[in-house]
C-alpha positions as CSV (number, residue, x, y, z in Angstrom):
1,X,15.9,42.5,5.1
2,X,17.7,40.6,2.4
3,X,19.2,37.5,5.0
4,X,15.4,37.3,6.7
5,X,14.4,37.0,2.6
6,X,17.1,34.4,2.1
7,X,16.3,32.3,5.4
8,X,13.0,32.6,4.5
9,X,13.6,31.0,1.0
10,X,16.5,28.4,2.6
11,X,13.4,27.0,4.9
12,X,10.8,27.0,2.3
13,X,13.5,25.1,0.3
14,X,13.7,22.6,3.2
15,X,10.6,22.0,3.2
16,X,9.8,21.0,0.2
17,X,12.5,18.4,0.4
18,X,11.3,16.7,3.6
19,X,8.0,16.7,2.5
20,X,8.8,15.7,-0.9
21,X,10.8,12.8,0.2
22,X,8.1,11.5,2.8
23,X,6.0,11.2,0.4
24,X,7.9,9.2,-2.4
25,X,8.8,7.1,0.8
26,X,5.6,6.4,1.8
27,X,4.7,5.3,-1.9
28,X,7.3,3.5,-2.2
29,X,6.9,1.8,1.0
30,X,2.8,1.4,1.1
31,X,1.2,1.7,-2.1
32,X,3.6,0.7,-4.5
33,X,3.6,-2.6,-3.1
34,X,-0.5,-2.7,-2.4
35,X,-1.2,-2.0,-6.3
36,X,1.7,-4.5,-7.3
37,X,0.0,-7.1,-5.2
38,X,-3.5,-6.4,-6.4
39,X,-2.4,-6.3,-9.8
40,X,-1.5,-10.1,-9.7
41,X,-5.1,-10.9,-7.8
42,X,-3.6,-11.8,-4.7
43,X,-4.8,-10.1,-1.2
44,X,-2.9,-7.0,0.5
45,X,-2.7,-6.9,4.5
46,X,-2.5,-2.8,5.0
47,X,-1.5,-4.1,8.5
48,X,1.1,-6.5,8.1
49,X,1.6,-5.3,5.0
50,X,1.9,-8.8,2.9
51,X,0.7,-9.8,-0.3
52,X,-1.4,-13.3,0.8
53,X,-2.5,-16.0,-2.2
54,X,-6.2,-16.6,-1.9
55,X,-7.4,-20.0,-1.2
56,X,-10.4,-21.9,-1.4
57,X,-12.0,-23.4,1.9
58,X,-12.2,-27.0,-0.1
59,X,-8.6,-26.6,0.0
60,X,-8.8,-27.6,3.6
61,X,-11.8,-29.4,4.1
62,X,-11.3,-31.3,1.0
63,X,-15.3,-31.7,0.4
64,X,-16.4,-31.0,-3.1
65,X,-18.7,-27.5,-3.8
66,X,-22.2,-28.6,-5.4
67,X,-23.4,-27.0,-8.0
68,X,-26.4,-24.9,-7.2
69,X,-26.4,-25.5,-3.4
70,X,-28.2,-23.0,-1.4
71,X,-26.1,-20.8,0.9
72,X,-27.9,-19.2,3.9
């Protein structure tokens, strides 16, 4: 009765430390890095899982935005 007591306790144990560990691993390997990214205003691609600079369309078609255009 005692081992199946101490087994018991060993695997509970054990448990606790995988699980523990996958999750501070999956912080530190998703989220961390998502809110670090947001935090400096940039965009976070979840799949890839890079922190992109946003940039403005007139970057590349080089036309000026008027003010108080219509958009459709």
């Amino acid at each position: 009765m005692f081992h199946t007591f101490t087994r018991i306790k060993v695997l509970f144990v054990i448990a606790f430390l995988v699980i523990g560990t996958g999750l501070w691993g999956y912080d530190a390997l998703y989220v961390w890095p998502a809110k670090a990214c947001e935090k400096m205003g940039h965009w976070w691609d979840p799949h890839d899982r890079v922190c992109a600079t946003p940039v403005s369309i007139t970057t590349f078609t080089h036309r000026p935005i008027k003010a108080g255009a219509a958009v459709h």
